[in-house]
MARVODREN-252969 format. One line per field, with one value per residue (C-alpha): residue number from 1; residue in three letters; x, y, z. Coordinates in Angstrom, 2 decimals. Example, Ala and Ser with C-alpha at 12.3 -4.5 7.8 and 13.67 -1.06 7.14 Angstrom:
nr	(1,2)
rest	(ALA,SER)
xx	(12.30,13.67)
yy	(-4.50,-1.06)
zz	(7.80,7.14)
END
This chain:
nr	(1,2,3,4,5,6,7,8,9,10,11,12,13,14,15,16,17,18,19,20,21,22,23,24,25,26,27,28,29,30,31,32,33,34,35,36,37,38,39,40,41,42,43,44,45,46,47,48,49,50,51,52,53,54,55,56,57,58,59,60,61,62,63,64,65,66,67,68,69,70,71,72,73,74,75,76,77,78,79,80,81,82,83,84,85,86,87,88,89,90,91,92,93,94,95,96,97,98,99,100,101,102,103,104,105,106,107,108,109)
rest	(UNK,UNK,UNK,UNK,UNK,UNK,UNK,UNK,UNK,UNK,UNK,UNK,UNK,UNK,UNK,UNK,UNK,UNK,UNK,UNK,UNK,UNK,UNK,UNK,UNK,UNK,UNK,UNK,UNK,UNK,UNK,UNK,UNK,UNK,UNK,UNK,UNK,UNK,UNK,UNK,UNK,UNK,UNK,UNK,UNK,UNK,UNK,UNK,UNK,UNK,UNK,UNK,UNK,UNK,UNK,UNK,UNK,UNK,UNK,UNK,UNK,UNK,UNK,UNK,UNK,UNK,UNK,UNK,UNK,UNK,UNK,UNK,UNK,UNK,UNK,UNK,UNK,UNK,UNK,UNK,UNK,UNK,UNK,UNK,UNK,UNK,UNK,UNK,UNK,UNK,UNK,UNK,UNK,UNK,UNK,UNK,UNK,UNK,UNK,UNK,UNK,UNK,UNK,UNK,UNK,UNK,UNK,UNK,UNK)
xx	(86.58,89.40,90.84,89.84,93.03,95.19,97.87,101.26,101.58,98.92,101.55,104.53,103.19,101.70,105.38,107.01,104.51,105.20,109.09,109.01,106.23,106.09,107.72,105.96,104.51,103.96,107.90,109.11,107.27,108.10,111.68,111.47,109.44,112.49,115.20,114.39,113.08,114.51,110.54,109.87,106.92,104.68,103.60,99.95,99.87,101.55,98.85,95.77,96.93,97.02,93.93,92.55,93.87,92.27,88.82,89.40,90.18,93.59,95.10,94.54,96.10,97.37,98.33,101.73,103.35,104.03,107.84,109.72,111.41,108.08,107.40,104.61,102.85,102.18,103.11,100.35,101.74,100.35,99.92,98.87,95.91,95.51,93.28,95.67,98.68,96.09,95.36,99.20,100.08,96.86,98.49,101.88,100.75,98.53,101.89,104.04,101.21,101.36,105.00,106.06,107.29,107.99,111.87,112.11,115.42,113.17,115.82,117.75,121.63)
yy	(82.41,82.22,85.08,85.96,84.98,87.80,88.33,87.95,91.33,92.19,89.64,91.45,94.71,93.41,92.16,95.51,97.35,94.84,95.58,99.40,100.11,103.94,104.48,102.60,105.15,104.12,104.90,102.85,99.84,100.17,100.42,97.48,95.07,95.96,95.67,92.16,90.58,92.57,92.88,96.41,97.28,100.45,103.06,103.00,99.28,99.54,101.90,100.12,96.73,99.57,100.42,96.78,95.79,98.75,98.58,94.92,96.52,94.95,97.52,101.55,104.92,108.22,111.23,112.52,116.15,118.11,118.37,120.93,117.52,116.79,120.39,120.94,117.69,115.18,111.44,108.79,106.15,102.33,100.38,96.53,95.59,92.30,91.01,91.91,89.79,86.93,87.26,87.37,83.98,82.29,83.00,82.17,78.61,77.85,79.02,76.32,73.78,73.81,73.58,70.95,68.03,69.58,69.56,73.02,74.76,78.00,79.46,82.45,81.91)
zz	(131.36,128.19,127.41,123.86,121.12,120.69,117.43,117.18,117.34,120.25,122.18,120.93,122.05,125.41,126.12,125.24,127.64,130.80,129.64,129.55,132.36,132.72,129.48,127.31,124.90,120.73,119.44,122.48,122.44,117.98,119.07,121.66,119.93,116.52,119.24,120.36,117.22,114.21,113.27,111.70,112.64,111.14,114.07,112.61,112.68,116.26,117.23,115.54,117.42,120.93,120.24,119.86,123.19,124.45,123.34,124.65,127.93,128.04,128.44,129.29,128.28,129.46,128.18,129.32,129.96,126.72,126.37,124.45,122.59,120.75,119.74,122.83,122.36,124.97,124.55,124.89,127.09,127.72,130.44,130.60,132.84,134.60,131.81,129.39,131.40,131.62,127.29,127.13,129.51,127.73,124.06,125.21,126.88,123.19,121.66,123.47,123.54,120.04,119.37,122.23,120.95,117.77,118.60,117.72,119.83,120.49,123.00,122.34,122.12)
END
C-alpha cells in the first residue's frame, strides 16, 4: 500500500523527530527544522501539522515530567512510527523522482 502524500512541512517535521529522538518535543523540532533550513515556522502551524501526522498514525505522543523550567508544565514530546518513516522515504523518492534530470545541484555546500 502507498503511503498517503504528506506536506513539505509534515516531511520537515518527520525529519526533525528522527533527528532529535527523545527530545523531540514542539520548540525543538521549531528550532531544528529553522536551524537547518532558515524556514520560520509558527508553533501552532508546527503543532497542527503534529497533530496531522498523528491522527494519520505516523507518529505518537507523550507527555513528559513537569520541570520547574516551564513553570510546572510537562512537555509533549514526538516520536515517528514505522508508518511515518515509510510516508517520509515515499515523499522523499516522489521528491527526487521529480527533480532528476532537472540539473538542479540540490547538495548542501
Amino acid at each position: 500500500m502507498t503511503p498517503q502524500p504528506i506536506s513539505d512541512l509534515e516531511v520537515l517535521s518527520l525529519a526533525a523527530l528522527l533527528r532529535l529522538g527523545e527530545h523531540a518535543y514542539g520548540v525543538s523540532i521549531r528550532d531544528d527544522i529553522a536551524a537547518r533550513t532558515g524556514r520560520e515556522v509558527s508553533i501552532g502551524s508546527l503543532y497542527r501539522a503534529l497533530r496531522r501526522l498523528e491522527e494519520r498514525g505516523l507518529v505518537e505522543t507523550w507527555v513528559g515530567e513537569p520541570t520547574s523550567v516551564r513553570g510546572g508544565r510537562a512537555k509533549k514530546h514526538f516520536r515517528v512510527l514505522p508508518a511515518g518513516r515509510d510516508a517520509l522515504e515515499a515523499s522523499l523518492r516522489s521528491l527526487q523522482s521529480m527533480i532528476d534530470g532537472l540539473g538542479l545541484d540540490v547538495r548542501s555546500s
